[in-house]
N, C-alpha and C positions, 0 to 999 in steps of 0.2 A: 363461369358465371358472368350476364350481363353487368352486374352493378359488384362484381365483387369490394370493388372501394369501398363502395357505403357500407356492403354490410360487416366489412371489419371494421370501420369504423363506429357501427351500431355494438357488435360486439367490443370496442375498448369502451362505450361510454357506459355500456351495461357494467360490465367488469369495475370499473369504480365503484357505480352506485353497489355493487356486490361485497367490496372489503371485508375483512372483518372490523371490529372494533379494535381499537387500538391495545396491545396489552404490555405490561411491563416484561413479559416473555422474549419477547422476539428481540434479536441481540444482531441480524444483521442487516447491514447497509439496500441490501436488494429485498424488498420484503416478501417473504413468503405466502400462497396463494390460500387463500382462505375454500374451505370446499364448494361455497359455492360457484368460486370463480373457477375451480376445474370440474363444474361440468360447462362452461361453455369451452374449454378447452375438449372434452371428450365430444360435446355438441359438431365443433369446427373438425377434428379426427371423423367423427360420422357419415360427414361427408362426401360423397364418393366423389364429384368432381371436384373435392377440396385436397387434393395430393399437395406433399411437404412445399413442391419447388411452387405448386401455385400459392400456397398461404403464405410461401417466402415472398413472391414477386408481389402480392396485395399489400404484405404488409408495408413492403419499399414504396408503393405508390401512394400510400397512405401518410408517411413519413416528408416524403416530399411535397406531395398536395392535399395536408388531412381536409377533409370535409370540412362545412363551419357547423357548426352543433352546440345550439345553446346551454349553457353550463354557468352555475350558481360558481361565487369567485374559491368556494372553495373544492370545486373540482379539479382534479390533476389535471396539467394539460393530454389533447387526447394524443399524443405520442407517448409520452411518456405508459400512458395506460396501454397504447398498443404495443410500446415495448415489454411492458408487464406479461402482458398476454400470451407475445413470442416465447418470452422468455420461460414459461411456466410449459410451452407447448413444445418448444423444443429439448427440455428434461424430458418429455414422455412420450416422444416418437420413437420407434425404430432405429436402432444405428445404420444400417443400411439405407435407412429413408433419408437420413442426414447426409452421408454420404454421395450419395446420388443428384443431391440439389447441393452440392458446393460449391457448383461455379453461380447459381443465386444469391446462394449467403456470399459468396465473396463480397457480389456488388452490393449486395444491400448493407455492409459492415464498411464497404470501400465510398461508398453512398453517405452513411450514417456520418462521416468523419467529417464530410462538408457542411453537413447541415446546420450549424450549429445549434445544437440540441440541447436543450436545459440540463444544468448535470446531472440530477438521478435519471435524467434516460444515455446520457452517455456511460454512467454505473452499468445500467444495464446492458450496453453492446460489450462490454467487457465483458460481462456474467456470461451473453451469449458465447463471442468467440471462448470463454473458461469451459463452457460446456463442451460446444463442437470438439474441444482438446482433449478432454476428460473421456468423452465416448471413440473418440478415434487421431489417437497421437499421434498417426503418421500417413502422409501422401505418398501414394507411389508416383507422383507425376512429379518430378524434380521441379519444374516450373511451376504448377501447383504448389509446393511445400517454399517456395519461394516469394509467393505471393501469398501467402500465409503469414511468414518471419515479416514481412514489410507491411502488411496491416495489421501484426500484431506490435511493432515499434510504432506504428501511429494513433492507433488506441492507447497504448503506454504514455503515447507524449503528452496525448491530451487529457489522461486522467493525471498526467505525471500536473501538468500544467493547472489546475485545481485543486491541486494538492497544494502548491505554493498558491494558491491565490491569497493566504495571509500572511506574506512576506512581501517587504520590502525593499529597495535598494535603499544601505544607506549611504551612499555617495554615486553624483550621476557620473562620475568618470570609472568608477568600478564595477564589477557584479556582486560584489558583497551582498549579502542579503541578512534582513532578521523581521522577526516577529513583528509585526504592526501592533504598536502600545497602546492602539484602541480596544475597548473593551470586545470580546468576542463574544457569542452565544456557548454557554457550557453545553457540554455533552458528558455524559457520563458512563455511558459505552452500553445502558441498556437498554434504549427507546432511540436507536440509531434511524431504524422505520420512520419512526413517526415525529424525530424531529424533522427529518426530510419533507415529508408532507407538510408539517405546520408551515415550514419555511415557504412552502409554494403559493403563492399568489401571482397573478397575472400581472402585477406589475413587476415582480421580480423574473416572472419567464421572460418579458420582454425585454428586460435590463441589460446591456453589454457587459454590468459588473456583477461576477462570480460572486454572491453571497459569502464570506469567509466562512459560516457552517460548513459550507460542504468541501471545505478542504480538510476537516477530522474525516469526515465519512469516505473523503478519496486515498485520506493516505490510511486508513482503516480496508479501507477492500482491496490496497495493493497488498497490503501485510496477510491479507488472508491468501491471494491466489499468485502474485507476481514471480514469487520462485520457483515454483513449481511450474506453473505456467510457459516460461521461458527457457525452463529446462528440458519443457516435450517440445516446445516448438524449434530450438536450437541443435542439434544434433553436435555428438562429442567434436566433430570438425570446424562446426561452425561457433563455436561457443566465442569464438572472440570479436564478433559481431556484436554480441551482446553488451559490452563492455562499454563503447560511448552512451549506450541508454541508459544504463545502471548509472556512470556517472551523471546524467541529467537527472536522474532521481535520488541520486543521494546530493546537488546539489539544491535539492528543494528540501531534503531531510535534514541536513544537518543542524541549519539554522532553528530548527525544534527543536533537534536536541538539546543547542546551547545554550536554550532561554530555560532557565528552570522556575517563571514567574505561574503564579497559582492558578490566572486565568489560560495556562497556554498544558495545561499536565494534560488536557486531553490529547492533544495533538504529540505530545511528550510519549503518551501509552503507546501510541498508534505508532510510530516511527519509531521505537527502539522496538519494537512487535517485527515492525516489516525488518527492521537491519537485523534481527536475530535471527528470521527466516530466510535472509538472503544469506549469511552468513556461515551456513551450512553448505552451501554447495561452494568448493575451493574452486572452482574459474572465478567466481566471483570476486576474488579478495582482491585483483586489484582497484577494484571501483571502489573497497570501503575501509580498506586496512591503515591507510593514514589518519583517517579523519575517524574510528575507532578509536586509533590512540591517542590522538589528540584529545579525544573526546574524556578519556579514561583519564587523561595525567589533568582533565581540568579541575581547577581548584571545587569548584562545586558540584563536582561529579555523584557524589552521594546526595544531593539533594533531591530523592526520587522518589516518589510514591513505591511502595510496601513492593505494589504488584508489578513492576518494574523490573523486581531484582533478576530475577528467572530469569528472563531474558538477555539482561544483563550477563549473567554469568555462563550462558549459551553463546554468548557474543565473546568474550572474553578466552573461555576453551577454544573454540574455534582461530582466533588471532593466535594466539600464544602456542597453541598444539600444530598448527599447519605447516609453520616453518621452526627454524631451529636459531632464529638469530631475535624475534621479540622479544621471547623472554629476559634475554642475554642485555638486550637494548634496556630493559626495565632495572636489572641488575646493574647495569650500567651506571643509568640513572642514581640508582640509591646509595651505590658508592661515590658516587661523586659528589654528593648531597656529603655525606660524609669527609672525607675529604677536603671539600672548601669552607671546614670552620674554621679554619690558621685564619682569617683572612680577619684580620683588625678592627676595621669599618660594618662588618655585617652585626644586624641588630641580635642579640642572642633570642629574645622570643619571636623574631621570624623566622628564624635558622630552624629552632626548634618544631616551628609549627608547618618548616617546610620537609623535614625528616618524618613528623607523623604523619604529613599527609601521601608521602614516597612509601612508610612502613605499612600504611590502611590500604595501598593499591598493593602491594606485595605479596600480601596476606589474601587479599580480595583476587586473584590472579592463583594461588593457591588453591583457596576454597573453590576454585571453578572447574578445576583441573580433576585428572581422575585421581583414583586413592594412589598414591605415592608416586606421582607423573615425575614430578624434580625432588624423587630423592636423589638422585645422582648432583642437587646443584646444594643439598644439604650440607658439606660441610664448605662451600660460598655464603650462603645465610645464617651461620653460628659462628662462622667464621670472621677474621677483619677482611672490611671495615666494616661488619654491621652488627658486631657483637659490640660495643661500645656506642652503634647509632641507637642500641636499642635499649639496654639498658640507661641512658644520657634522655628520655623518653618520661622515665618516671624519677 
């Protein structure tokens, strides 16, 4: 096509004006295509000189030099709507069509990474490469599937990297990081759509500062696709590749975790969501198994929304059933909890309150586990030292 530019460009701006209306329905971060916008999806398929690799190559040069096209302020900007568009188009092509234009979608993904793109369209190059994976989990071309793994740790970094965008260092000589005590925008995990869109205005496209909204909504769509995701594009040999990104994402996760304050529970859902799902596949354990238990022996650790627990105890099975030495570490713990009450100087109601808070993790480690996993540690726990930790309780 002469003008193919403009006229994807004409279809992402129709595609807006197409949405649906907003509904309390829709629960995920990439929003779903409303019917009318696939039929210009089936419109651009009708096409016969519109083949997968040339809507690929359009769509990149649209990306790079979109049209100017006058738009009321609260129009998406038109990338993000041309990602929209890909994104719904590349769900309903062919897997073979997909296939065939890979070395396209590399550049246009390998492309996408420089440009800095607002974040729900960098949402959405993730959604893409989640699909390409989903229809076709493996390259026969070694250097192909190479260059897969390497622009999938860079889409990772970068959504990894908006994910932390409401944290902070708190000290400039360390990377410690925690929550920003300024107020955030709530999310409640069912208009994740349409808080994305309200947040967009053209001065916030244009901004160099990540809006902290959409760091719920990035660490929300790693939890839905990141493990899975990295487990087709990693193969059982190369799984230890994966292992420094994992720890770059659990080093933007944790500090979620640790905040248990009322404004931050969204971000709270969202990161124990994605660590419960990481936590199911054992390569992973060493990017998350310290900072788990850390996480679990912290004093406020029950501080958690209702619908948290699951997860929680998803997280928990998996640490304590994968090796044979956690458990043992926790038993440890609660003996020795026991154990140092001789000691003169310790306050009898901290003591107290630090044996119920060792007996509430024991018991919560139990409940997670399958029906009778440690009865074999059963007579260790009726037995000394915690048959007097536990009755000295009430």
């Amino acid at each position: 096509m002469n003008h193919g530019v403009h006229f994807m460009a004409a279809i992402a701006f129709v595609w807006n004006e197409r949405r649906q209306n907003k509904t309390p329905s829709r629960t995920k971060v990439i929003p779903a295509a409303s019917e009318e916008q696939l039929l210009l999806v089936e419109l651009v398929r009708s096409i016969s000189v519109m083949r997968a690799e040339t809507v690929i190559q359009t769509v990149k040069e649209v990306l790079k030099q979109p049209p100017a096209i006058a738009k009321d302020k609260k129009h998406l900007s038109l990338e993000v709507c041309m990602l929209q568009f890909f994104y719904a188009y590349i769900q309903r092509i062919p897997v073979p069509n997909i296939v065939d234009s890979w070395t396209s979608l590399l550049v246009l993904l390998k492309d996408s990474i420089q440009l800095s793109l607002p974040a729900p369209g960098q949402f959405l190059i993730l959604g893409v490469l989640n699909e390409f994976i989903m229809k076709n989990p493996s390259l026969e071309n070694k250097k192909d599937q190479r260059d897969l793994q390497d622009v999938t740790h860079k889409i990772v970094d970068a959504i990894g990297a908006i994910a932390g965008s409401s944290l902070e260092q708190t000290t400039w000589l360390r990377r410690n990081l925690e929550v920003k005590p300024s107020p955030k925008i709530m999310v409640d995990g069912t208009n994740l759509e349409s808080d994305v869109e309200d947040m967009l205005s053209p001065a916030m496209e244009t901004s160099n500062i990540t809006p902290s909204v959409y760091s719920v909504h990035a660490l929300t769509l790693l939890s839905e696709v990141l493990a899975h995701l990295l487990d087709m594009v990693f193969y059982s040999d190369e799984k230890e590749r994966v292992i420094p990104l994992l720890v770059n994402i659990m080093h933007y996760v944790v500090p979620y975790l640790r905040n248990h304050s009322a404004h931050n529970a969204p971000s709270y859902r969202a990161c124990v969501q994605l660590l419960s799902s990481l936590s199911g596949y054992q390569y992973t354990r060493r990017a998350w198994k310290k900072e788990a238990f850390d996480l679990f022996m912290d004093p406020s650790f029950f501080q958690m929304d209702a619908s948290c627990v699951s997860h929680w105890r998803a997280i928990m099975d998996n640490l304590m059933t994968h090796d044979k030495t956690t458990f043992r570490d926790l038993m440890t713990r609660v003996a020795v909890a026991q154990s140092s009450s001789l000691n003169l100087f310790a306050n009898r109601d901290v003591e107290l309150e630090q044996r119920a808070m060792l007996l509430k993790r024991l018991a919560f480690a139990v409940l997670s586990s399958e029906s009778d996993q440690y009865q074999k540690y059963l007579p260790d726990i009726q037995g000394k030292p915690l048959k007097p930790f536990i009755f000295s309780l009430f």
